[in-house]
N, C-alpha and C positions, 0 to 999 in steps of 0.2 A: 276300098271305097269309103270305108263308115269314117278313116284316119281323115281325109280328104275334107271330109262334110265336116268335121271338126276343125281342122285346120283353119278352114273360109270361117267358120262362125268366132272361133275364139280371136280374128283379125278383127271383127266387128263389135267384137265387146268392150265395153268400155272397163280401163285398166283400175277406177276406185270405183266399184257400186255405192248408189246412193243409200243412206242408211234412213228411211223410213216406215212408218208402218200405215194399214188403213184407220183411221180416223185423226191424223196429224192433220196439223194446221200446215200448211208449205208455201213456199215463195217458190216457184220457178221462172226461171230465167230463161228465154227464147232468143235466140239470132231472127232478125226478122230481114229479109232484103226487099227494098224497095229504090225498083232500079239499077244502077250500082251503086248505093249508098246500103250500109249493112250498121245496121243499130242492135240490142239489145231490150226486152220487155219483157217488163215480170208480171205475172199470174198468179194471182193469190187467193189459197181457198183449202178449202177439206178434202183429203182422198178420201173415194169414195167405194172405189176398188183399185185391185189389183189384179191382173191377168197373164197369163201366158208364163213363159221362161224362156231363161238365155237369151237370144237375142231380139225375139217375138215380147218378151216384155213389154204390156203397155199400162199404165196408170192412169185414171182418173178422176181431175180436180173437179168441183165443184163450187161456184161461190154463186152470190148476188150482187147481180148489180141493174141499177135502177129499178128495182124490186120486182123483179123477174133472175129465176134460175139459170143458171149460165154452166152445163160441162164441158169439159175439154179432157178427150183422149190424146195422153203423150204415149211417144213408144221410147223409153226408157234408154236406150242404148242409142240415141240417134243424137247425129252429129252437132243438131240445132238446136240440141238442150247443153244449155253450157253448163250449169248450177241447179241443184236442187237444194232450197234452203230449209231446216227444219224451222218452224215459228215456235209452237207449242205442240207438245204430244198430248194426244187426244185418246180418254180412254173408252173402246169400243167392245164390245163382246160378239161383235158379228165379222163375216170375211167381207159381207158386200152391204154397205147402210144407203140401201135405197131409200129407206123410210125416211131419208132427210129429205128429200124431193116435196113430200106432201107438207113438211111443215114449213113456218114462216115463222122469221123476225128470231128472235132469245130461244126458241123452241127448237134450233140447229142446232145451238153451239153444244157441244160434248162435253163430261169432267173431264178436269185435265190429269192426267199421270203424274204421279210423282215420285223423283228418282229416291234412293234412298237418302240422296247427299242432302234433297233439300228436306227431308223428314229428318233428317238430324241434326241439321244447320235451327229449324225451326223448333226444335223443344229446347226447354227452357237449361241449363246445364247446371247448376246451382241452385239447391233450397236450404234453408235457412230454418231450421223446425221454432227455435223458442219465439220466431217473429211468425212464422205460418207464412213467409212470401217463399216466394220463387225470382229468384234475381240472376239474372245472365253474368257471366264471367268477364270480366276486361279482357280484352285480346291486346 
């Protein structure tokens, strides 16, 4: 029985999981059908959580727009999300940032994360003692 209920779920999961975490900036992409004409529209905004697993998986963006709060639960593994884009990673210390809800305007946005590559891309590589600069390398 328990092989069975596995079976069904791993046919509904999708074959690359999306690599994000909760306070990213993300672009998602939706199939939208209107009629029989079938478009694409993106959704852009801060996860705000994340819930469930396997294939109950659903996410939550949040953005503004016309300066009223806007979220939208996706459920992760479903057919009418084609892309999930990362924008910027956002650094959070909480699993669920309700507390974005109450604020407005500059008081959303998160620090942003930084990977190792670009804290090493950004210090200086080259100093130079009897002048006292710091001068970057010619590549």
């Amino acid at each position: 029985m328990n092989t069975k209920i596995n079976e069904f779920f791993s046919k509904h999961l999708k074959k690359e999981p999306h690599k994000f975490n909760v306070g990213d900036t993300v672009k998602v992409t939706v199939k939208i059908k209107e009629g029989t004409k079938e478009r694409s529209q993106n959704y852009e905004g801060t996860v705000i959580k994340t819930k469930g697993g396997g294939v109950n998986k659903t996410f939550t963006v949040r953005r503004i727009f016309q300066g009223v709060g806007v979220e939208r639960v996706f459920l992760l593994n479903s057919p009418k999300i084609e892309k999930v884009t990362v924008i910027r990673q956002g650094k959070a210390n909480r699993a669920k940032l309700y507390f974005l809800r109450e604020r407005s305007g500059k008081a959303t946005k998160l620090k942003e994360k930084m990977s190792s590559t670009q804290q090493l891309t950004s210090l200086p590589t080259e100093v130079i003692p009897e002048e006292g600069k710091l001068v970057e390398a010619a590549q």
